[in-house]
C-alpha positions as CSV (number, residue, x, y, z in Angstrom):
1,X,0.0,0.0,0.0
2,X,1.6,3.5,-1.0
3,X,0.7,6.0,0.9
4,X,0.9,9.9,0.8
5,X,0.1,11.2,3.9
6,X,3.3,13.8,5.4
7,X,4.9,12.9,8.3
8,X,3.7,13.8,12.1
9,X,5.6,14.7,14.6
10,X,3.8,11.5,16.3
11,X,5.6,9.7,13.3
12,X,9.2,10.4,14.6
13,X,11.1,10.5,17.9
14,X,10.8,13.5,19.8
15,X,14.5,15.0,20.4
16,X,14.5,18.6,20.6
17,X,18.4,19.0,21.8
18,X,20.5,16.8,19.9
19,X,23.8,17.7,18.0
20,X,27.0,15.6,16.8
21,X,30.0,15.0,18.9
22,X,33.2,14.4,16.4
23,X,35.5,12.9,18.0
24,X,37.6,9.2,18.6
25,X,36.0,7.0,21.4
26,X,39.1,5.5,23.6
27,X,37.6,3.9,26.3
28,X,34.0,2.7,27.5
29,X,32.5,2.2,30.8
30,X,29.9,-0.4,31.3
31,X,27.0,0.9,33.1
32,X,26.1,-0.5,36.5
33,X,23.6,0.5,39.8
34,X,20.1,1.4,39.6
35,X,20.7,3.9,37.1
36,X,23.5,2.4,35.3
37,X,24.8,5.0,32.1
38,X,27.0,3.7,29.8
39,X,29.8,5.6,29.6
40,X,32.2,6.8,26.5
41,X,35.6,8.6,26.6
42,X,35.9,10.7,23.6
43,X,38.9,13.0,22.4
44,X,39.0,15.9,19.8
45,X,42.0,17.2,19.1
46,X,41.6,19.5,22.2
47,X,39.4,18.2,24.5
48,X,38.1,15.3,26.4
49,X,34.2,14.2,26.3
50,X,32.1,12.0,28.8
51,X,28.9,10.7,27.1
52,X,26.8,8.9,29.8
53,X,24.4,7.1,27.9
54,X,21.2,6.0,30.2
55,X,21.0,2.1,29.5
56,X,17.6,1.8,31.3
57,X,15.7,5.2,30.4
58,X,11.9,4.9,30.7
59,X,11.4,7.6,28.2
60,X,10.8,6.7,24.3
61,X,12.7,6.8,22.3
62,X,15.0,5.0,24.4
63,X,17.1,2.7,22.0
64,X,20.5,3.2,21.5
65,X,22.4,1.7,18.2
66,X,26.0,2.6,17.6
67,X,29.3,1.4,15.6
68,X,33.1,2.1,15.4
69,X,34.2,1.3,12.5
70,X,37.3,3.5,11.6
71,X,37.0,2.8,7.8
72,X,32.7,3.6,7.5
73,X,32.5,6.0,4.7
74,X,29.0,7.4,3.2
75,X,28.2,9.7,1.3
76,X,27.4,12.1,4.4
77,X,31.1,11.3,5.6
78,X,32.8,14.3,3.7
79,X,30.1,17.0,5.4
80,X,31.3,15.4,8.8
81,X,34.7,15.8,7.9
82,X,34.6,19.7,7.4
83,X,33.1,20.0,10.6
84,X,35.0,21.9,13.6
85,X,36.3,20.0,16.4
């Protein structure tokens, strides 16, 4: 069935602060605790980054995916590339 209805915002998780972290992850913490956050260590060419990453958040959307792969390229790969660190 084809549909042409637009998009809702019902149709799409709701994130209203979001933003892109470029950087090289070098070490990981496994969450733990009642609250456990899984944690990555990231580094920029000046900085260092803790990303605590709620494992058991009640709130959709709640699913994490991620992969390092140091070779992924995409057509998207070069805009990321020109951004600032």
């Amino acid at each position: 069935m084809n549909s042409t209805r637009q998009p809702t915002r019902e149709d799409k998780p709701v994130l209203d602060n979001y933003g892109v972290w470029k950087g090289h992850a070098i070490e990981r913490r496994l969450g733990a605790g009642s609250s456990p956050h899984y944690q990555i260590h990231l580094i920029d060419e000046n900085d260092h980054f803790r990303v605590a990453v709620n494992v058991m958040s009640q709130v959709s959307p709640s699913e994490v995916e991620y992969l390092i792969d140091d070779r992924f390229r995409h057509h998207l790969t070069d805009t990321w590339e020109a951004l600032p660190t």
